[in-house]
VOFIGU-382491 format. One record per atom (N, C-alpha, C): residue in three letters; z, x, y. Coordinates in pm, whole numbers, padded with zeros to 5 digits, always signed. Last residue first. Layout:
// VOFIGU-382491
ALAZXY;...
This chain:
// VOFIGU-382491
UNK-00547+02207-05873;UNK-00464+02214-05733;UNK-00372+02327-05827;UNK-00763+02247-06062;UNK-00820+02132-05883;UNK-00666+02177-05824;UNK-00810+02456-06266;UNK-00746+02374-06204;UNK-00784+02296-06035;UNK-01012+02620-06558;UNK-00980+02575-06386;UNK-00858+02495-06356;UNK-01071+02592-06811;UNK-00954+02725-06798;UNK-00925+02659-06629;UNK-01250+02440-06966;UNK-01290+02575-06834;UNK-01139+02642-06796;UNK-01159+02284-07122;UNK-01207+02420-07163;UNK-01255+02494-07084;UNK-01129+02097-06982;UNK-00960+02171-07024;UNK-01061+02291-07079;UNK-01330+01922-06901;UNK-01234+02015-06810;UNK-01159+02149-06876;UNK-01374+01842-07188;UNK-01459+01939-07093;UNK-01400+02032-06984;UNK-01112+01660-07191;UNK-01150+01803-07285;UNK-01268+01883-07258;UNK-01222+01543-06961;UNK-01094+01562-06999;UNK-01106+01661-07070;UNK-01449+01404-07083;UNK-01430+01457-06906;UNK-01294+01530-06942;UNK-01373+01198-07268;UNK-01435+01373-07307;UNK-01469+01429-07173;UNK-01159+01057-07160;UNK-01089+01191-07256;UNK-01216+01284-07255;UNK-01337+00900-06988;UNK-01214+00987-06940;UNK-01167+01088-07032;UNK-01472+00800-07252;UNK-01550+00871-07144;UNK-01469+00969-07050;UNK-01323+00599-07352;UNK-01335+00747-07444;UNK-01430+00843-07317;UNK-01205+00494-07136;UNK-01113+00558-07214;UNK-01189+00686-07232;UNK-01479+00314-07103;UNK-01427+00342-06978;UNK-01295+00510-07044;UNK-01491+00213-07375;UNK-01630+00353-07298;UNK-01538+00354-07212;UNK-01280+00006-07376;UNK-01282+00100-07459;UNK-01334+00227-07383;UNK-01182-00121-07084;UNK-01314-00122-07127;UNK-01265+00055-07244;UNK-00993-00248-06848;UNK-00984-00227-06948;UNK-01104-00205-07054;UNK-00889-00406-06592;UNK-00925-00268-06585;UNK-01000-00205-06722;UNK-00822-00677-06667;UNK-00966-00649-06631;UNK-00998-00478-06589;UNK-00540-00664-06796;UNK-00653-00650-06926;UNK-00830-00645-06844;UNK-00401-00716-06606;UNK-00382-00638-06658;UNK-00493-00548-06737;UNK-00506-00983-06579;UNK-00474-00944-06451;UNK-00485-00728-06479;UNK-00347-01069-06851;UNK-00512-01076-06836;UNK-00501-00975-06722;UNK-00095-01013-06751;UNK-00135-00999-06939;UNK-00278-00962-06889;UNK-00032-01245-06584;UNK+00010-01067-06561;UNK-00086-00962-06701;UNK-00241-01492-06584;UNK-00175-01441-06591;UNK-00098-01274-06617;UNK-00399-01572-06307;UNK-00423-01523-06426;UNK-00276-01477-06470;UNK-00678-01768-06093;UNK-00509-01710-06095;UNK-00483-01686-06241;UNK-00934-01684-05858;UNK-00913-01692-05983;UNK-00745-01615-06015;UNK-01174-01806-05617;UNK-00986-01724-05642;UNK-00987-01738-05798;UNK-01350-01899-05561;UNK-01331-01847-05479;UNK-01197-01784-05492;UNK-01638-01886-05822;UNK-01503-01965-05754;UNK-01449-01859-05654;UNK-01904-01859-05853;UNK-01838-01889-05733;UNK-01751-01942-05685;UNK-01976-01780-06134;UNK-02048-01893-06062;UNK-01988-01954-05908;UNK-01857-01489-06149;UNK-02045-01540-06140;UNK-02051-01687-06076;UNK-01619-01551-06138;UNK-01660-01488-05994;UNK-01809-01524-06027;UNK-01623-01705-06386;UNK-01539-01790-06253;UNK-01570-01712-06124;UNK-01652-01462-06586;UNK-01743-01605-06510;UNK-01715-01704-06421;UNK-01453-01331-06496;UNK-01566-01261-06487;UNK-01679-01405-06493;UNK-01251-01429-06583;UNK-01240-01448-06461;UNK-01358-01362-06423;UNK-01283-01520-06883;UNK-01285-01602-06783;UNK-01285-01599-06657;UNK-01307-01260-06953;UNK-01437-01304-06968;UNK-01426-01451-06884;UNK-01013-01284-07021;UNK-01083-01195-06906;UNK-01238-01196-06852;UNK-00840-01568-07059;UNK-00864-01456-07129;UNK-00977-01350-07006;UNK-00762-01820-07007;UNK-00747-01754-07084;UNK-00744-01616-07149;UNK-00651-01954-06725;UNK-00772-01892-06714;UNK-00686-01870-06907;UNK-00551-02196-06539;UNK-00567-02221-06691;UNK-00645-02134-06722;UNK-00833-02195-06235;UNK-00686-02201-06318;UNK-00680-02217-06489;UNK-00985-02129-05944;UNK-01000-02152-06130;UNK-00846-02084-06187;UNK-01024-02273-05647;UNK-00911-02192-05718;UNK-00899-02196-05911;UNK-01185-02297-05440;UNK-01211-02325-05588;UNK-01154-02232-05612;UNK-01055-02444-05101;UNK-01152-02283-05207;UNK-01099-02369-05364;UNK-01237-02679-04882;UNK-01146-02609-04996;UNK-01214-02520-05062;UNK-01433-02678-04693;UNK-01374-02567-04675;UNK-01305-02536-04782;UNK-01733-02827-04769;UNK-01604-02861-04754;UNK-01545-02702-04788;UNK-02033-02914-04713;UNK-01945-02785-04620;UNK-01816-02839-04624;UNK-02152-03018-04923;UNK-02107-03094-04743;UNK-02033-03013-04676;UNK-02237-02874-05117;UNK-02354-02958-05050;UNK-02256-03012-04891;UNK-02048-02654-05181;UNK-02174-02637-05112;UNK-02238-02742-05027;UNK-01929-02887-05318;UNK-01845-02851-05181;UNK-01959-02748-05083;UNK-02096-02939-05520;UNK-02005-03019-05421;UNK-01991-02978-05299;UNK-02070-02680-05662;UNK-02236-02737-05573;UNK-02202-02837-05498;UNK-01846-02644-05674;UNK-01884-02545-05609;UNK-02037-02588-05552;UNK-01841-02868-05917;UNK-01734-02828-05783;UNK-01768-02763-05707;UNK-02029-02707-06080;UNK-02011-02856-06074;UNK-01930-02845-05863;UNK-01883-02452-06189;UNK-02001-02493-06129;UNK-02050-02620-06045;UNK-01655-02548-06254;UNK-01638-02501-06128;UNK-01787-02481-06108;UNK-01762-02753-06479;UNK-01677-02800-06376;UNK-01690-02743-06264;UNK-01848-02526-06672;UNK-01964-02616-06598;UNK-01847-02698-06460;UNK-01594-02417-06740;UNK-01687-02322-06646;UNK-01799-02377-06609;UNK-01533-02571-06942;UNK-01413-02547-06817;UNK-01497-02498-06743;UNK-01639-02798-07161;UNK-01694-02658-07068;UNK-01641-02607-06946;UNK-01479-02898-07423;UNK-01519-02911-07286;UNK-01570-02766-07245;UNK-01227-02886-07571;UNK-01380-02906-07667;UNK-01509-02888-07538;UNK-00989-02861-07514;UNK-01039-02980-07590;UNK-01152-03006-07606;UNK-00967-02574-07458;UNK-00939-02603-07582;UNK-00924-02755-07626;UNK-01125-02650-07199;UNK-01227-02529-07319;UNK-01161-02580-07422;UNK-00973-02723-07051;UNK-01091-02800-07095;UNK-01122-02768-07206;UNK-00760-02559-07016;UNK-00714-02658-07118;UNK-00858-02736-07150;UNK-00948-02329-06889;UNK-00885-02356-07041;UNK-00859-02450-07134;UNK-00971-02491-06577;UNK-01059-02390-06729;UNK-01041-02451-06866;UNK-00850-02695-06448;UNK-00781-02603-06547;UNK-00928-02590-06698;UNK-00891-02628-06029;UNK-00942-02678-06195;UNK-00874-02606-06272;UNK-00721-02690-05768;UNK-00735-02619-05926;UNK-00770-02642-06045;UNK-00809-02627-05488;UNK-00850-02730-05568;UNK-00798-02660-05669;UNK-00680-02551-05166;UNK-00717-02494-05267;UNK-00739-02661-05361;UNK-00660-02696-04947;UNK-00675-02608-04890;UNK-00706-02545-05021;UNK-00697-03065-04915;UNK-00708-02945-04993;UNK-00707-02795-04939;UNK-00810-03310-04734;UNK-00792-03171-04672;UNK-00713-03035-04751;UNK-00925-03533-04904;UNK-00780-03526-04893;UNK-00670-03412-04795;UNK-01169-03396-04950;UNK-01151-03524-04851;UNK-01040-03532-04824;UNK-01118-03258-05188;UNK-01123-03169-05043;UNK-01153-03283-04927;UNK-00997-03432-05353;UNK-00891-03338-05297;UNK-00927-03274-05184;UNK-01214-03589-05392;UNK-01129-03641-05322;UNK-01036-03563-05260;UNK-01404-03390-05560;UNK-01435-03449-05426;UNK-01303-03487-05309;UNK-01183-03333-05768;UNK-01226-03221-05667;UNK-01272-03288-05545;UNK-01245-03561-05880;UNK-01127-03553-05910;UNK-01110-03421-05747;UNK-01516-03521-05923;UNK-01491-03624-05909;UNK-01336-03599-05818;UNK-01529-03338-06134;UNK-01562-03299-06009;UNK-01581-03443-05892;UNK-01214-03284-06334;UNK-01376-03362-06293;UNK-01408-03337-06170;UNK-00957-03199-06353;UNK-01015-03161-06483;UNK-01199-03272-06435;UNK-00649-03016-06162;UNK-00789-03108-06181;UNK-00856-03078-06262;UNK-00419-02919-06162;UNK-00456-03068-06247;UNK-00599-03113-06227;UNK-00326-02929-05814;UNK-00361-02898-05939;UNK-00378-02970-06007;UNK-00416-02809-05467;UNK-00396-02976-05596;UNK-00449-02944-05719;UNK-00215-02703-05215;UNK-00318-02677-05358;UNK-00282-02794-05426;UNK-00213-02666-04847;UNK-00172-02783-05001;UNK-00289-02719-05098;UNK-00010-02578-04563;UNK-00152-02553-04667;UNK-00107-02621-04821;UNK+00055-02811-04299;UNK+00086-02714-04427;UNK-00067-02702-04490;UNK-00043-02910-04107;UNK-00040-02823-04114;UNK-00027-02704-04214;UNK-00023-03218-04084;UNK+00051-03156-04069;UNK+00074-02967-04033;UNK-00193-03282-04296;UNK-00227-03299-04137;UNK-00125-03240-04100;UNK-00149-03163-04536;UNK-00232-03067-04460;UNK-00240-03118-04322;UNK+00019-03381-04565;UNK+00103-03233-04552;UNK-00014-03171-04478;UNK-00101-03613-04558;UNK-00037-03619-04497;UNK+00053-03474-04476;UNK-00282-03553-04778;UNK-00336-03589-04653;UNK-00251-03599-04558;UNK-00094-03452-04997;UNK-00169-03402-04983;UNK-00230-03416-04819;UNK-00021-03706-04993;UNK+00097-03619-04992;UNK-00045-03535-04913;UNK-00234-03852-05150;UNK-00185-03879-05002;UNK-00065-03822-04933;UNK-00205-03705-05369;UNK-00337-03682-05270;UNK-00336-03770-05086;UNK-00025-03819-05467;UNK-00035-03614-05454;UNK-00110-03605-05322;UNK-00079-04052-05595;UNK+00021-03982-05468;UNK+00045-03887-05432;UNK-00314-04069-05681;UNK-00337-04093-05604;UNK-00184-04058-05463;UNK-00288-03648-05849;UNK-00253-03839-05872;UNK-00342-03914-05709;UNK-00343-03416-05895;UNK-00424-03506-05853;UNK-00369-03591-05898;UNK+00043-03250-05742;UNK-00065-03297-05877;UNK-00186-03421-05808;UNK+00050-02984-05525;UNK+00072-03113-05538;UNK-00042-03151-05686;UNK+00210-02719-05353;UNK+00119-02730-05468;UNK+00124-02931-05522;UNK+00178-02555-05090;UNK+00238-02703-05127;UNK+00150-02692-05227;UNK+00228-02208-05031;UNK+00112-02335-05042;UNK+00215-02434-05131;UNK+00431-01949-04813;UNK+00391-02100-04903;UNK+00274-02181-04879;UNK+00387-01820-04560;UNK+00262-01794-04702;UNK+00285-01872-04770;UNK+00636-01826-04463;UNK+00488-01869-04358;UNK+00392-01869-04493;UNK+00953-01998-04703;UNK+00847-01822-04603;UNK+00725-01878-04555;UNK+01053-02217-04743;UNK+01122-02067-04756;UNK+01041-01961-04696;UNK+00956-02411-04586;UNK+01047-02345-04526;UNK+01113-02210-04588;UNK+00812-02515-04796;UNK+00726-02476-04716;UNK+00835-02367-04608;UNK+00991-02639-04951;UNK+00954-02560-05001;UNK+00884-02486-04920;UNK+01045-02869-04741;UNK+01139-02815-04769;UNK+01156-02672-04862;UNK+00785-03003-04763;UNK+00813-02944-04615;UNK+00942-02856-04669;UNK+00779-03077-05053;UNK+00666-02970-05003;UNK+00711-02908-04864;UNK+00965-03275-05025;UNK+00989-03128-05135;UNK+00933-03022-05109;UNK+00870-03487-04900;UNK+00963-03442-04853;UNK+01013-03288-04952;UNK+00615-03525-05046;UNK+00638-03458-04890;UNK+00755-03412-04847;UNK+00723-03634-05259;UNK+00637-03505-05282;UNK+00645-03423-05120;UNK+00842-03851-05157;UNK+00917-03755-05176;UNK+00867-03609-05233;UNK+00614-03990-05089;UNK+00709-03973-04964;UNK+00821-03869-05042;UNK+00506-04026-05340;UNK+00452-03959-05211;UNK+00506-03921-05102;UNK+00616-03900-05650;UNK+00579-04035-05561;UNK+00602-03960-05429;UNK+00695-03739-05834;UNK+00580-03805-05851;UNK+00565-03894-05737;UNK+00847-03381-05765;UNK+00850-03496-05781;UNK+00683-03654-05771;UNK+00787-03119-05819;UNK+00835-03205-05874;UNK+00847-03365-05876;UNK+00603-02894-05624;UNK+00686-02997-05582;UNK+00691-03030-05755;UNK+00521-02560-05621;UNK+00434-02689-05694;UNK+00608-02815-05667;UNK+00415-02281-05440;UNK+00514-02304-05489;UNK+00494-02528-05501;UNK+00178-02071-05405;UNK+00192-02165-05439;UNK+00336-02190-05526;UNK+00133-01802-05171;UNK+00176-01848-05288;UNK+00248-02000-05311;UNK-00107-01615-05009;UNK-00049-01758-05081;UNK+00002-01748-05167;UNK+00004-01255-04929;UNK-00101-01411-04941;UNK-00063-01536-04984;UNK+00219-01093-04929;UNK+00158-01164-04821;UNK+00053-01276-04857;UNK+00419-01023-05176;UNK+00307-01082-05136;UNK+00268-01145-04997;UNK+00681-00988-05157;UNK+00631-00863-05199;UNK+00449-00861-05175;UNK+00833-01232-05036;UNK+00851-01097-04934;UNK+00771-00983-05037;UNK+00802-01408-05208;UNK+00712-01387-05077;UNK+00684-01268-04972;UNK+00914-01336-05423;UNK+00760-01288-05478;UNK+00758-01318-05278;UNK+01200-01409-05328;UNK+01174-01213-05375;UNK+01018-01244-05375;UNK+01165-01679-05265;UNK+01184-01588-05146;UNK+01088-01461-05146;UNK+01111-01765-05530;UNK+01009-01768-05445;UNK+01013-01720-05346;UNK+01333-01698-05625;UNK+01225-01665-05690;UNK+01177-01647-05570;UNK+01532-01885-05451;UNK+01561-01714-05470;UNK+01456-01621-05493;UNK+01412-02122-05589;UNK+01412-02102-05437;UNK+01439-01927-05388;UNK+01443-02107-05812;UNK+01328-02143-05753;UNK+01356-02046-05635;UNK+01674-01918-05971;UNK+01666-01992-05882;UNK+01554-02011-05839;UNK+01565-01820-06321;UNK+01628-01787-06194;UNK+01614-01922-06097;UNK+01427-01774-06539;UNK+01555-01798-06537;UNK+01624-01752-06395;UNK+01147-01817-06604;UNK+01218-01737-06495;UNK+01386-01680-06487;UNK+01080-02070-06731;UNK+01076-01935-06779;UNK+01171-01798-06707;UNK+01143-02222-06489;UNK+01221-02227-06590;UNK+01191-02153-06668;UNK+00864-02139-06337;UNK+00990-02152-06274;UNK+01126-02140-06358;UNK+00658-02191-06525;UNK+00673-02092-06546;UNK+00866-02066-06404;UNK+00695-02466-06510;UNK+00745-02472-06632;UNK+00738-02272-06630;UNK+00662-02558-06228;UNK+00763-02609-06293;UNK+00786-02525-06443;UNK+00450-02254-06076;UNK+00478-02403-06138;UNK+00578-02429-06214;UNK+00258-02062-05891;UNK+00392-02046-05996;UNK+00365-02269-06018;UNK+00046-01747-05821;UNK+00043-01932-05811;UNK+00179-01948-05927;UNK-00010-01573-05527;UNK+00039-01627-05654;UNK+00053-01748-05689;UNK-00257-01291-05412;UNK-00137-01438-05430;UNK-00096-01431-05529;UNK-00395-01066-05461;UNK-00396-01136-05250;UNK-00330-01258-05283;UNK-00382-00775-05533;UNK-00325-00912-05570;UNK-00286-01000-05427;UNK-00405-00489-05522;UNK-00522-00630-05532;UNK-00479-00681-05589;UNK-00181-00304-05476;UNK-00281-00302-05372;UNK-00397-00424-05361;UNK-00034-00256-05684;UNK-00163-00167-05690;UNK-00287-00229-05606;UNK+00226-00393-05595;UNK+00141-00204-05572;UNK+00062-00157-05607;UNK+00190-00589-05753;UNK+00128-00611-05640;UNK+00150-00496-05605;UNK+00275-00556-05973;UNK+00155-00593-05992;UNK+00061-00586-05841;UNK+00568-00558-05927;UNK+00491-00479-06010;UNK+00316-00478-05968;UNK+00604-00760-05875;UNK+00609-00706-05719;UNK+00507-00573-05792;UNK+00582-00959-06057;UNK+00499-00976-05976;UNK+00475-00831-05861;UNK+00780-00872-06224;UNK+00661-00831-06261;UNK+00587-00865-06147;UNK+01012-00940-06040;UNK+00971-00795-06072;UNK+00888-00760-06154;UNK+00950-01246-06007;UNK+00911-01156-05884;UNK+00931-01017-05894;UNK+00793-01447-06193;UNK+00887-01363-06199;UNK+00867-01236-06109;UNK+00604-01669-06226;UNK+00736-01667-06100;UNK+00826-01543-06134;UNK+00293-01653-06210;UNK+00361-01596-06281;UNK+00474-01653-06157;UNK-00078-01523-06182;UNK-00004-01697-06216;UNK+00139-01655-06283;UNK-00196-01403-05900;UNK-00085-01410-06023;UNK-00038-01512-06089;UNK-00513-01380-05783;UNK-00420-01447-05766;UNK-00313-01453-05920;UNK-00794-01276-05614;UNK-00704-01243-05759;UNK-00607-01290-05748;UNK-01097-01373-05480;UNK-00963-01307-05488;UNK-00904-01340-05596;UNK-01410-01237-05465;UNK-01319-01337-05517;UNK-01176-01285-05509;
């Protein structure tokens, strides 16, 4: 599964990306204005530190000008993804950018319903939002199950990009049931190295060592 940053700030991002496993990023309107920076500046600094996708998400709601935001976002570097919302005008944005060529993510998706159309629509990513399901009472993690037997059953190429992740147990069940990317924020991303035994096991390796008096170099 790949690992993907959900973040626009390109000196935590670049951070994150020297340690070699971070194959994207995914950004959006409201982490853009967290940023306090220029979109467009943003999205240059994270392209040049990331080679893989990064999703940079249009603004606007109606179709001929979602296209016209997505080709114009698509021009800051070869690794932009057109990020477009499941409306019915995203999705003909959507059909009309991937014919084109561009690569398109469609966020916002909350049914597998909602998923069918995006990878009919030629989707290059789908983004279910986990979380926000989970915190209205929903099973964010039956969806990408759901989605993933979809796109099993007719050989549709979009990847199941699990979004809205919360917490780390989310991207540990988003690889069990087969999503194909999981985007997180720097915090979590952070928090999957992380296992108490993993610690106390290094210190008593550690104070075993130190009482042999040796050195390795």
């Amino acid at each position: 599964m790949k690992l993907f940053i959900d973040s626009a700030d390109p000196k935590e991002i670049a951070s994150l990306a020297a340690t070699g496993l971070v194959d994207g990023v995914t950004t959006n309107p409201s982490l853009a204005a967290k940023s306090g920076q220029s979109l467009f500046d943003a999205l240059a600094a994270i392209c040049d530190v990331v080679k893989g996708s990064v999703s940079a998400e249009v603004t606007a709601t109606e179709t001929e000008r979602m296209i016209a935001e997505g080709k114009k976002l698509a021009r800051i570097a070869d690794n932009i993804t057109i990020k477009v919302p499941l409306t019915w005008d995203g999705l003909r944005a959507c059909k009309s950018l991937s014919g084109d060529g561009h690569k398109v993510n469609v966020t916002l998706c909350f049914s597998p319903n909602q998923a069918l159309l995006a990878a009919k629509a030629g989707a290059t990513f789908i983004s279910p939002f986990i979380g926000r399901l989970d915190d209205a009472g929903h099973d964010g993690m039956a969806l990408i199950r759901e989605i993933r037997h979809i796109y099993d059953n007719y050989g549709y190429k979009t990847e199941i990009l699990a979004a809205s992740i919360r917490h780390a147990t989310h991207v540990r069940d988003a690889a069990l049931v087969g999503a194909d990317v999981a985007t997180m924020p720097p915090a979590i991303f952070r928090a999957l190295v992380s296992h108490p035994l993993t610690d106390k096991g290094l210190a008593a390796f550690l104070e075993d060592w130190k009482k042999t008096g040796q050195t390795i170099l």
